[in-house]
C-alpha positions as MATLAB code, in Angstrom:
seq = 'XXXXXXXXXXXXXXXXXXXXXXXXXXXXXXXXXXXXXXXXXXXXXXXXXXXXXXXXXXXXXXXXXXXXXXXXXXXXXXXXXXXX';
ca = [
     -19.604  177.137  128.390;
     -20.909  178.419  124.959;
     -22.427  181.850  124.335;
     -25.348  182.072  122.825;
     -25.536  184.743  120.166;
     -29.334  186.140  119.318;
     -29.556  186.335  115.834;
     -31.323  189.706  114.592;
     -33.371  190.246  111.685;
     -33.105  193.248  109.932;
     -36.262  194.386  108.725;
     -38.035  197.982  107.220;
     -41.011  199.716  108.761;
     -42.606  202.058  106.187;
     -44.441  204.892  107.721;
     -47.459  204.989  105.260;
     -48.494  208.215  103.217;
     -45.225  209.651  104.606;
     -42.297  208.107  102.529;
     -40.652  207.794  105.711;
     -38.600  204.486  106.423;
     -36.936  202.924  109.437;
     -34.555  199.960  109.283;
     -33.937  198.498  112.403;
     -32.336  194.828  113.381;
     -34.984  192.986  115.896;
     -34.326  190.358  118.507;
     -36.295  187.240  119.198;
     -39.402  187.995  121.172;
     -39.718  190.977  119.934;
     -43.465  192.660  120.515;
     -45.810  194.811  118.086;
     -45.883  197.054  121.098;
     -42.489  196.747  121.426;
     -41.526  198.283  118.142;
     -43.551  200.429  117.393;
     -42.245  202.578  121.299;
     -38.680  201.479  120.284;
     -39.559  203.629  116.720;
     -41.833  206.286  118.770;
     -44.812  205.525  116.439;
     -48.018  204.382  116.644;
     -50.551  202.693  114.310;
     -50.940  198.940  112.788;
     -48.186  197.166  111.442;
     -48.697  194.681  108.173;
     -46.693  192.332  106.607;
     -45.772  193.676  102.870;
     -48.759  191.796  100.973;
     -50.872  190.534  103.687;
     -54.244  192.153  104.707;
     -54.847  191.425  107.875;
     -52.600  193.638  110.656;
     -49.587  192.214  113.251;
     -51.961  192.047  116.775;
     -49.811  194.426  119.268;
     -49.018  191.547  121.483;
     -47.571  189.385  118.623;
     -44.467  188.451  118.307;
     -42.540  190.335  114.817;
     -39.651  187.915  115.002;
     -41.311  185.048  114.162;
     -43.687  186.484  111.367;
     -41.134  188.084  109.355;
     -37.678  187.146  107.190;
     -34.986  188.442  107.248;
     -35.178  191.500  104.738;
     -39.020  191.940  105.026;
     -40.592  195.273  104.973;
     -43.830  195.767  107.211;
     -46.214  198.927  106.732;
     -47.730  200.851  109.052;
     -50.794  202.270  109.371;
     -52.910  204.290  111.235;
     -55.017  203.456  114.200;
     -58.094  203.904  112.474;
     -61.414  204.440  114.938;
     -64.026  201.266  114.968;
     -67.370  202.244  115.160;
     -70.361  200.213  116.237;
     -72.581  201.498  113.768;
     -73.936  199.640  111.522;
     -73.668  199.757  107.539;
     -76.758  199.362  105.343;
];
């Protein structure tokens, strides 16, 4: 019977405003969530030139290349007042 072999991706997390950096290989099915406990970090990952952030349930595996660097940053309050 064949084995299967998961192919990882490496990728780079920067921690933004700090300079810090963590490469790390992921696996298929791979969570936000995931991640960011596996790093002990918390905050919004985005794709290196995107704008909008990585939801927490999404998978990184299959939004990223091989190589690419996401960016986090922080969890920023939302407030429900308005702007005039």
């Amino acid at each position: 019977m064949p084995t299967q072999t998961r192919t990882l991706k490496p990728i780079t997390v920067l921690v933004g405003g700090s300079g810090k950096t963590h490469d790390v290989n992921i696996p298929p099915g791979l969570t936000v969530r995931d991640l960011l406990e596996q790093l002990n970090l918390s905050g919004h990952l985005t794709k290196f030139g995107e704008a909008t952030p990585l939801g927490e349930n999404e998978d990184v595996y299959s939004r990223v290349n091989a190589g690419d660097k996401l960016i986090l940053g922080p969890n920023t309050p939302v407030s429900a007042r308005r702007v005039r």
